[in-house]
PAGU-145427 format. One record per residue: residue in one letter; x, y, z of N, C-alpha, C, O, CB in turn. Coordinates in steps of 0.2 Angstrom, whole numbers, always signed. Each point is the difference from the previous one (the first is absolute). Last residue first. Glycine has a CB too. Example, Ala and Ser with C-alpha at 12.3 -4.5 7.8 and 13.67 -1.06 7.14 Angstrom:
2
LUMSE  drennu   n_px   n_py   n_pz  ca_px  ca_py  ca_pz   c_px   c_py   c_pz   o_px   o_py   o_pz  cb_px  cb_py  cb_pz
LUMSE       s    +64    -11    +35     +4     +6     +1     -4     +5     +3     +3     +6     +1     +3     -9    -11
LUMSE       a     -4    -25    +10     -4     +6     +0     +4     +6     +0     +5     -1     +3    -14     -5     +3
//
This chain:
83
LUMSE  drennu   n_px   n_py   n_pz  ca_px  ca_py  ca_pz   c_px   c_py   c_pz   o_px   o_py   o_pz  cb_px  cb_py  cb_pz
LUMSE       x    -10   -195   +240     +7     -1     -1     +3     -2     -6     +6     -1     -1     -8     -1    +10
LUMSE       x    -18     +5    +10     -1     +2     -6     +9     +2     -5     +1     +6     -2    -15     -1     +9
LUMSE       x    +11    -19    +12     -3     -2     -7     -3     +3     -5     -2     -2     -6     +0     -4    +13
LUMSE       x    +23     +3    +11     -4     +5     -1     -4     -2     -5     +3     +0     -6     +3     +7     +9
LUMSE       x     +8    -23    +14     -1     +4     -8     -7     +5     +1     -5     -1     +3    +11    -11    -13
LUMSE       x    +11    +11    +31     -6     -7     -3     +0     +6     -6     +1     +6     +0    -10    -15    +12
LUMSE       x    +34     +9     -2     -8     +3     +2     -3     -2     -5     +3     -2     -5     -1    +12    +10
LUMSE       x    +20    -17     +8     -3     -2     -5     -7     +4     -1     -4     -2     +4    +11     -9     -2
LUMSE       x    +19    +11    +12     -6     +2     -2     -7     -1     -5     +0     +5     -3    +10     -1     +6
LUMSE       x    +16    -15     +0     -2     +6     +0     -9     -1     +3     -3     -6     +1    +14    +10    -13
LUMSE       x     +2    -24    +11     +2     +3     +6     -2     +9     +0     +0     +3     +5    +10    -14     -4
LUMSE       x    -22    -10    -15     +6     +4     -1     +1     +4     +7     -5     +1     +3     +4     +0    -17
LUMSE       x     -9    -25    +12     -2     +5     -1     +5     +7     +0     +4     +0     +5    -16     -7     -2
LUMSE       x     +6    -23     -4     +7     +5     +1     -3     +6     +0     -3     -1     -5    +12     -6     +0
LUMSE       x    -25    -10     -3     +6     -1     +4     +3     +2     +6     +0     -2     +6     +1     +0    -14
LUMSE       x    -24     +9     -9     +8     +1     +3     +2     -4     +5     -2     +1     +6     +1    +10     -8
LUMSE       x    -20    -10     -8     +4     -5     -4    +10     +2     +2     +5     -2     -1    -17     +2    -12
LUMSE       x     -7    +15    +19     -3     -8     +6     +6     -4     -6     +3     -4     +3    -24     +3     +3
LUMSE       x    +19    +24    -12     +2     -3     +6     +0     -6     +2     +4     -2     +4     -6    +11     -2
LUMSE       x     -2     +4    -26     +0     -7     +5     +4     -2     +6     +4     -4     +1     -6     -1    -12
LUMSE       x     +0    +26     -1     -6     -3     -4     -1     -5     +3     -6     -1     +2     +8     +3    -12
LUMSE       x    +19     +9    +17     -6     +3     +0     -7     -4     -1     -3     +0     +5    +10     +8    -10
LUMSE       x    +12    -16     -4     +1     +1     +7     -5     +2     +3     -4     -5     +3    +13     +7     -4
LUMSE       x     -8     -7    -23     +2     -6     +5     +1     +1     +8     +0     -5     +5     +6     +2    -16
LUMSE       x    -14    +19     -8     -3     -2     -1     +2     -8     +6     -5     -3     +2     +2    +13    -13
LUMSE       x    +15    +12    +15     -9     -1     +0     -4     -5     -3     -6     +1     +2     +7     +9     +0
LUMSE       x    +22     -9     -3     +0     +2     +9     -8     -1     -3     -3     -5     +2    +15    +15     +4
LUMSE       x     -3    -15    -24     +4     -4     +3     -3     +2     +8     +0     -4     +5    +11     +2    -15
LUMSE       x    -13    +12    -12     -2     -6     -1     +3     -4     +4     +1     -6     -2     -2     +8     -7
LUMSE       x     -2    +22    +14     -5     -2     -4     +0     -8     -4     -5     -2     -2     +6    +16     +1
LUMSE       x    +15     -3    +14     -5     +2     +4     -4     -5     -3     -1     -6     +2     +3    +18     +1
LUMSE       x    +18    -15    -11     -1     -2     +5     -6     +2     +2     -3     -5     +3    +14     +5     -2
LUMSE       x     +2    +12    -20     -6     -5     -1     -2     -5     +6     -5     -3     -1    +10     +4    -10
LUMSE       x    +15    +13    +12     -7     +7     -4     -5     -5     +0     -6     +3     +2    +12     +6    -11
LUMSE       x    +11    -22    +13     +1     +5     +9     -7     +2     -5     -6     -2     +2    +24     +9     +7
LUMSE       x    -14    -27    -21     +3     +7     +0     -3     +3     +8     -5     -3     +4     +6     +6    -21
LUMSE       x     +2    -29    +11     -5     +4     +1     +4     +4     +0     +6     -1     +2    -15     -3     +2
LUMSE       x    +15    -22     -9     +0     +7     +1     -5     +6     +0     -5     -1     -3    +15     -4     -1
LUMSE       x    -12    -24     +7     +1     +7     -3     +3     +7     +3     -2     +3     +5     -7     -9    -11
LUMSE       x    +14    -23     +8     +1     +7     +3     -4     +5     -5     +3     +1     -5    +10     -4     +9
LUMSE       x    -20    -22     +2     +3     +4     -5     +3     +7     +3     -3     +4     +4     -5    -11    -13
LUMSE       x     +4    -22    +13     +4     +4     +2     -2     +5     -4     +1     -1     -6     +7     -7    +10
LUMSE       x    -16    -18     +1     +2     +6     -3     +0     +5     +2     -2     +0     +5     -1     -3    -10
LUMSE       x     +1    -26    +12     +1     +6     +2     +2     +6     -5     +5     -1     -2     -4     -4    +12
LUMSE       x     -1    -19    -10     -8     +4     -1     -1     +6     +2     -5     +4     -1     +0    -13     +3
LUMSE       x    +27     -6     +2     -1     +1     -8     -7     +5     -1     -1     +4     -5     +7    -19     +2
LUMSE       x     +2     +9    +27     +2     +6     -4     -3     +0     -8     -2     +5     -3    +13     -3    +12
LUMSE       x    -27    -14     +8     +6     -3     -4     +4     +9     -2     -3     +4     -1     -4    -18     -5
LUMSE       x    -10    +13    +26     +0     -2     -7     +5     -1     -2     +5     +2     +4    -12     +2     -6
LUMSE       x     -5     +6    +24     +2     -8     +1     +0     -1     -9     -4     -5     -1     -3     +1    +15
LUMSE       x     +3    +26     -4     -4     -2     -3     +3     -9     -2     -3     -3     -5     +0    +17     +2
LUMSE       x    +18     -1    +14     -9     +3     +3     -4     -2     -2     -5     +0     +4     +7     +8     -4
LUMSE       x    +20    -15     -7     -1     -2     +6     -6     +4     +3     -3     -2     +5    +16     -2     -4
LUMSE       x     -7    +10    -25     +3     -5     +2     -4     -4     +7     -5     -3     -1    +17    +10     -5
LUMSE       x     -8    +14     +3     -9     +0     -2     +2     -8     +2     -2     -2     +5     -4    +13    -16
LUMSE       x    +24     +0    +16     -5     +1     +5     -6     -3     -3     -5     -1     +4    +11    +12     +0
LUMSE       x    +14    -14    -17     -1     -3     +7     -6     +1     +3     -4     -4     +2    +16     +4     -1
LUMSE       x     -8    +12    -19     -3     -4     -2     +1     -5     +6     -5     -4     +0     +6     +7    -13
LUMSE       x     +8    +19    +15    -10     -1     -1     -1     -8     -2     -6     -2     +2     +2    +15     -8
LUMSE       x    +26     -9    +10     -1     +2     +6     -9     -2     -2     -3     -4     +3    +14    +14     +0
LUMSE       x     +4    -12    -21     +0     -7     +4     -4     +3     +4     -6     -3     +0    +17     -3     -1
LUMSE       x    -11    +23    -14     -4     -7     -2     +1     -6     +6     -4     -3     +2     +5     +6    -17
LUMSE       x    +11    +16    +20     -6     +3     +1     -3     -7     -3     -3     -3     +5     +4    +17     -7
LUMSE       x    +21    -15     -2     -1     -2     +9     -9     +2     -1     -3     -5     +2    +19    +10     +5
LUMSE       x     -8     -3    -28     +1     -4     +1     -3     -1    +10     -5     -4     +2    +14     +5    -16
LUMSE       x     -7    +19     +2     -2     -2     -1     -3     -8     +2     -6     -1     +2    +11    +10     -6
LUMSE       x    +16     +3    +10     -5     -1     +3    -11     -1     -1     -4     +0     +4    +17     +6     +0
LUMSE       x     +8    -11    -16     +2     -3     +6     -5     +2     +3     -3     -4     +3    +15     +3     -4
LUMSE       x     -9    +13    -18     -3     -8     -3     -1     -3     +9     -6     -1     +2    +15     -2    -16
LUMSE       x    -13    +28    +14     +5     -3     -2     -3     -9     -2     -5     -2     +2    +14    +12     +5
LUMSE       x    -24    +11     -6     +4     -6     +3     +4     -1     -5     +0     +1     -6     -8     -7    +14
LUMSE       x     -5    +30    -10     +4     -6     -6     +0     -5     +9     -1     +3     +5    +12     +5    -19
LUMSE       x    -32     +7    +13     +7     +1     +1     +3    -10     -2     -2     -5     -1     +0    +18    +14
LUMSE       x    -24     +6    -11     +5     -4     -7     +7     +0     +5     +2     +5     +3     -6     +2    -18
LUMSE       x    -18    -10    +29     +3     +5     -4     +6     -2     -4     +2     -6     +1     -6    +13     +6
LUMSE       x    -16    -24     +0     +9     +4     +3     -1     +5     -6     -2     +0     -6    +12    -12    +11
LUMSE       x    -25    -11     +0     +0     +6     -4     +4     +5     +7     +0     +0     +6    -13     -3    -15
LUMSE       x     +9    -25     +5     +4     +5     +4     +1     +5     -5     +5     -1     -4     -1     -6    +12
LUMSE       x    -19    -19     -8     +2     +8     -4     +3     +4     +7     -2     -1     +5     -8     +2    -16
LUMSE       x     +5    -27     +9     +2     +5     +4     +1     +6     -3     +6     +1     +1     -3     -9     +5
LUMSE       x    -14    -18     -8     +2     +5     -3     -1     +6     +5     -5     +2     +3     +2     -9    -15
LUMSE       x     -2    -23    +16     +1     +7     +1     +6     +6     -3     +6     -1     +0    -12     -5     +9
LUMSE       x     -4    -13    -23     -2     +4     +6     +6     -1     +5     +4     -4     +0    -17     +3     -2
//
């Protein structure tokens, strides 16, 4: 514990910035959550642009406001249940 998924549309990093992204998140959780870096995980999935709605905007954004953080700077309209 603590484990960080970061769902992203598909794009390559380079090693180097790869790399800066894992130090940057893993400092931040690192010192938020008062833990050892060794306990900390890391995963990037990728997501297609065509597939975003449906496995990523409505069932994690949409679905669960109150678990947002951070909330996207677009628009967000409440799910439709008959949907």
């Amino acid at each position: 514990m603590p484990h960080v998924t970061i769902r992203h549309f598909p794009k390559s990093l380079t090693d180097e910035q790869r790399s800066r992204l894992v130090e940057l998140v893993t400092t931040a959780v690192r010192e938020a959550f008062e833990v050892e870096e060794e306990v900390i995980s890391l995963a990037l999935v990728p997501v297609a642009p065509e597939d975003w709605d449906v496995e990523v905007h409505r069932p994690e954004i949409v679905a669960h406001p109150e678990r947002l953080v951070k909330a996207p700077g677009h628009r967000t309209a409440p799910l439709d249940p008959h949907d």
